[in-house]
N, C-alpha and C positions, 0 to 999 in steps of 0.2 A: 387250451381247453377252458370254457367256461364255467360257472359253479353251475352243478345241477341239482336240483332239490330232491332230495330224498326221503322216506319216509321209514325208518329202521326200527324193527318192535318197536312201533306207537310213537317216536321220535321224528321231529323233523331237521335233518341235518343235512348239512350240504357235503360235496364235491366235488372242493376245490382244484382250479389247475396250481401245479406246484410252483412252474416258472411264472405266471401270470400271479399269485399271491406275492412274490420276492416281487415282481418287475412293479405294482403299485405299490408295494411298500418305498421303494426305492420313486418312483416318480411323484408320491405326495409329499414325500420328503420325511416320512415315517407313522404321517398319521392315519392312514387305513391301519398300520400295524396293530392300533390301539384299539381300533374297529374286530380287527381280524384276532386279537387275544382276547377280546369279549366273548365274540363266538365260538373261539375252537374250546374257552372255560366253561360257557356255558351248556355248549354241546357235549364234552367230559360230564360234567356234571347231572343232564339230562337223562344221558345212556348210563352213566352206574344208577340213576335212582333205576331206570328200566330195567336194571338186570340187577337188583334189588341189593346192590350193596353202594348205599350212596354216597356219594365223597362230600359233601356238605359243603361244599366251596362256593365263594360269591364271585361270580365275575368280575363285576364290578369292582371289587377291591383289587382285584387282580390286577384293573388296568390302573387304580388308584395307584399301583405299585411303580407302575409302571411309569405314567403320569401323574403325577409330579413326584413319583417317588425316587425316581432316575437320579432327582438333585442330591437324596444324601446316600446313593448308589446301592447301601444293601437292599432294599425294598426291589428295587430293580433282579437283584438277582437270587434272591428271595423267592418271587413271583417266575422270573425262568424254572428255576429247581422244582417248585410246585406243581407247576403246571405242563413240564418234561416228565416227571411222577406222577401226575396225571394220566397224561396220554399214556406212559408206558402202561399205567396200572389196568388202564382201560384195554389195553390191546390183549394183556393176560388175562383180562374177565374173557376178551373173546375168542382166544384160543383156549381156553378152559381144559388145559394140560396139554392141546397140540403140540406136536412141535412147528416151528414155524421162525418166521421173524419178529424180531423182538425189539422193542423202540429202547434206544441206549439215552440216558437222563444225563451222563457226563456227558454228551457227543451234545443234546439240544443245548445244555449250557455252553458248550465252548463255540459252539454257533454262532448263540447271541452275541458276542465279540467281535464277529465279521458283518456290521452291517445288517443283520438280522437274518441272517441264515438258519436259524434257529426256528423260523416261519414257515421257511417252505417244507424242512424236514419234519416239524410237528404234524404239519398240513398232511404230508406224504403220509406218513403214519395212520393219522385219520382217517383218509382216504382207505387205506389198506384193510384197518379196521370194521368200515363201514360195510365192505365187500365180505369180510368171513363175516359178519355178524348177518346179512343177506341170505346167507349160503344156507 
């Protein structure tokens, strides 16, 4: 599946395919990853300011974390836990006491240890989110 542009209370965010975000993370040799953690922080970030509790977070630093932060390793997972607490926190703004599925922040960090599995699940999550918050 291709990303399709959407447009979510006043935001524009995409959805992502889950195996296709892992398969060019994996064939650029990890650098769309850095591409693809800019947007899934900045898209978290856009949707709390829209649903009026904002997470104040910079993307940017996010992937700073990530790139070149990888080299003295906590930064790197640092920036995982962050922005796994992110997406979770985002997905309980949008079940807004539903019951429903719920993004696990242990499970995205132990992800990121398998080659970046921690991408497609955050993605999936996304995704998920995007669709109740439509609804």
């Amino acid at each position: 599946m291709a990303a399709e542009m959407l447009t979510v209370r006043g935001v524009a965010v995409k959805r992502r395919g889950v195996f296709v975000t892992w398969l060019l993370l994996v064939v650029t040799f990890g650098i769309y990853g850095l591409f693809h953690w800019y947007y899934m922080n900045r898209e978290a970030r856009d949707m709390s300011d829209a649903l009026g509790r904002p997470f104040g977070n910079s993307p940017g630093l996010s992937v700073l974390a990530l790139f070149p932060g990888a080299l003295l390793i906590v930064p790197a997972i640092w920036t995982w836990v962050t922005t796994a607490r992110r997406v979770s926190e985002l997905r309980e703004m949008a079940l807004d006491g539903q019951p429903g599925d719920h993004t696990s922040v242990a499970l995205g960090v132990l992800l990121a240890f398998f080659y970046g599995l921690n991408h497609p699940y955050l993605q999936a999550s996304l995704n998920g989110t995007w669709e109740i918050l439509q609804a």
